[in-house]
C-alpha positions as CSV (number, residue, x, y, z in Angstrom):
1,X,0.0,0.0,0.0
2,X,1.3,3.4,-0.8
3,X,0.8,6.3,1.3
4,X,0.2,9.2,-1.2
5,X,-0.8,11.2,1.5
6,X,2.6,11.0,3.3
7,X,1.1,10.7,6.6
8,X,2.9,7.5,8.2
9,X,5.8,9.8,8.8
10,X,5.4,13.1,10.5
11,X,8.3,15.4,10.9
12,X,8.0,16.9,14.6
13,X,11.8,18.2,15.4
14,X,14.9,18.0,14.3
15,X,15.2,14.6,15.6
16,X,13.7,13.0,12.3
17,X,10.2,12.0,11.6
18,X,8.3,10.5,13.7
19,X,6.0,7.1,12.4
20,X,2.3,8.9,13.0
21,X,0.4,5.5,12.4
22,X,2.4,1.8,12.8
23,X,0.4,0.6,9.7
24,X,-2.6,1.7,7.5
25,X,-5.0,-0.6,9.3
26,X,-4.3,1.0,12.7
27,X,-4.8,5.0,10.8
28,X,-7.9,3.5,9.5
29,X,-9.2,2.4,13.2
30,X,-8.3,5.7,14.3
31,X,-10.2,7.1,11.6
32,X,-13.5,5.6,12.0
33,X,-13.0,5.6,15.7
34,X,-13.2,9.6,15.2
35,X,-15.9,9.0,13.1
36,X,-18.3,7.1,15.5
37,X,-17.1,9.5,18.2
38,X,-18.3,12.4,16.3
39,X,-21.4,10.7,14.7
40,X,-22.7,9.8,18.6
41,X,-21.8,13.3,19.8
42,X,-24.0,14.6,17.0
43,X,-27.1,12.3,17.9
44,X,-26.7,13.4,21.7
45,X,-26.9,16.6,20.8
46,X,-29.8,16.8,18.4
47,X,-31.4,14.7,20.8
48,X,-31.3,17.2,23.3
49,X,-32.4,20.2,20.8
50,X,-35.3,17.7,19.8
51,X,-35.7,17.2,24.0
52,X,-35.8,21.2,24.6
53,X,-38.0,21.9,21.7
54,X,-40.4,19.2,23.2
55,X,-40.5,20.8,26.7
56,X,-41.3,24.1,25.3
């Protein structure tokens, strides 16, 4: 797998880059981890608008 987006290796200091992800799988966990994360946070919160509405 190629990584066109040049994201496995981050350049931090002057120490050298830095390996930001050990493989593509893990980037890809990460990245639908974010994903659920902000997709729940969303639903909690239109829930609550939807909740307030209700009340008034």
């Amino acid at each position: 797998m190629t990584d066109m987006e040049r994201s496995f290796a981050v350049s931090i200091d002057e120490r050298g880059p830095y390996r930001a992800y050990s493989s593509p799988a893990a980037k890809r966990r990460y990245q639908y981890g974010v994903l659920g994360t902000f997709l729940g946070a969303v639903n909690f919160l239109y829930s609550e608008v939807n909740g307030l509405r209700s009340i008034q």
